[in-house]
Residue, then its C-alpha position, 0 to 999 in steps of 0.5 A: x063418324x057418321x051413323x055411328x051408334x051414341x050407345x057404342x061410343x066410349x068416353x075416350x072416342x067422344x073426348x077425341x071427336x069433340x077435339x078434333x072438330x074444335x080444331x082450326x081448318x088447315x090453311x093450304x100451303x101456297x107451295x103445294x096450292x102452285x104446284x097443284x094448279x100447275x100439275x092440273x094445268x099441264x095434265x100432270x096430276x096423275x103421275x107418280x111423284x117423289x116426295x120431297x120433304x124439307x130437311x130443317x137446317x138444324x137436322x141437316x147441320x147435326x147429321x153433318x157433325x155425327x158424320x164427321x168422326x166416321x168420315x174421318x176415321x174412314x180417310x184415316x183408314x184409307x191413308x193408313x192402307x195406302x201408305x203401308x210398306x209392301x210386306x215380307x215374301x220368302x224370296x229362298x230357302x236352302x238347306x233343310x230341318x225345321x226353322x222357328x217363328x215366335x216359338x212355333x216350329x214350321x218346317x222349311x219345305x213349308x214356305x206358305x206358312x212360313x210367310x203367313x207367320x213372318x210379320x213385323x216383331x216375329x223372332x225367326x230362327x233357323x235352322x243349323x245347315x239352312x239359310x233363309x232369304x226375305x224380300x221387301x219389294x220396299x228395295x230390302x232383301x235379307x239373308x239369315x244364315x244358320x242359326x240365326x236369330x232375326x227379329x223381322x222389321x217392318x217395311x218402310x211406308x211408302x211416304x210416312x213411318x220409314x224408320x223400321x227397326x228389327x233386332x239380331x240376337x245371334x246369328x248372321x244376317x247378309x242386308x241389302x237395299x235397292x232403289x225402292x229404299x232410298x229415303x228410309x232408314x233400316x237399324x238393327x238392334x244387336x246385344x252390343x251395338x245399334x247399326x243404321x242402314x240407310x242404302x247399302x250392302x252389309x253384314x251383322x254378325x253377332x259374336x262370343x266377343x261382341x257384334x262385327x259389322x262389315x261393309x260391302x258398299x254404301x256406308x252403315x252407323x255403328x255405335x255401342x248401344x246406339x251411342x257414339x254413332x260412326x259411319x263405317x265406309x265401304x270396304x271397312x268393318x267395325x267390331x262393338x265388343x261386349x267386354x267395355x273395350x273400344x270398338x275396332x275398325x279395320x278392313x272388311x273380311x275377305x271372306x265376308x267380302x266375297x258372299x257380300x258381293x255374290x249376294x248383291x250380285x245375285x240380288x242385283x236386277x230383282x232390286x232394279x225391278x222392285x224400284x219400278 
């Protein structure tokens, strides 16, 4: 404030200047005196250089601990992604007319919204004269024939969740399993019964009188309402009636045999490739 006019001065700036000329001098700090005599030494003391300025412990600690709760949501994130189940895909169709998804009517020529509408928990029925085939490359593979109601499961993860549940309310559905399955569990809710898939080829129909369970291969649980759980070996079915009498197993249907084995056999090598 040198050659400053007193008159121009105000009260604040004089109070200001007397403060800092009572101010101690700054002591040089060592560090900063080293280096400064180094880099004059070396020819450095020209170039440009980084700040580096010290981080107290305090702040480096409590940064850490904000950072924690986003960092472990983000491998949660990233564990949840890496773990889900390969989604559903509208492997056919057959027939025509209009099928519904959750009440939305999509027609069948329509396949890209069809499978954009198929997730986990939508209620699909189809169409009377139509069939629709579903494919996981979890190693599942379902047939829904006509006039079916199927509440769509979802697909096992690929180490955790692979328990999935989906429902059949009326209707048929044709299931079955390939090597990418193994070590999951699929049930299928009924009006009437609880059926547990675990690796095989299978049919759920839902009756007037009740649910019919036939096995192709492997073995399936049955049990009314998810009690009294038998398993029912191949070749064998099991009928879970709606009127309180015992269940009833005899032999598999024979026509229920013969679609059984065209549909594993057509299904056959996809399945071979989804375990890949």
């Amino acid at each position: 404030m040198n050659g400053e006019r007193p008159d121009l001065v105000t009260p604040e700036a004089a109070r200001a200047r007397e403060a800092l000329r009572a101010l101690a001098p700054p002591r040089p700090d060592p560090v900063f005196r080293e280096r400064l005599k180094r880099d004059f030494l070396t020819g450095r003391i020209g170039e440009r250089r980084a700040l580096a300025l010290p981080v107290p412990r305090r702040r480096r600690l409590a940064w850490r601990l904000a950072l924690t709760p986003a960092a472990l949501a983000l491998l949660a994130v990233a564990a949840w992604m890496a773990n889900r189940g390969p989604g559903w895909s509208v492997m056919a169709t057959q027939g025509e007319g209009t099928a519904t998804v959750d009440g939305v009517p999509v027609p069948l020529a329509r396949r890209e919204e069809l499978v954009r509408r198929l997730r986990p928990g939508a209620r699909l029925t189809v169409p009377a004269g139509a069939e629709v085939e579903l494919a996981s490359l979890s190693g599942l593979v379902v047939q829904v024939t006509a006039g079916t109601e199927f509440t769509l499961p979802a697909t096992p993860g690929r180490w955790l969740q692979r328990r999935v549940t989906g429902a059949v309310r009326h209707g048929e559905v044709r299931v079955t399993t390939g090597h990418a399955f193994a070590g999951a569990l699929l049930r299928l809710d009924t009006p009437e019964a609880a059926v547990e898939v675990t690796g095989t080829t299978l049919a759920v129909i839902c009756e007037p009188a009740g649910t019919c369970v036939c096995v192709y291969d492997g073995v399936v649980r049955v049990g009314p309402g998810g009690t009294g759980m038998v398993s029912v070996p191949i070749g064998r079915r099991r009928f879970v009636f709606n009127d309180g009498r015992p269940p009833e197993s005899a032999e598999i249907r024979p026509m229920e045999k013969t679609k059984l084995g065209m549909f594993r056999d057509n299904h056959r090598e996809w399945l071979e490739g989804a375990a890949r």
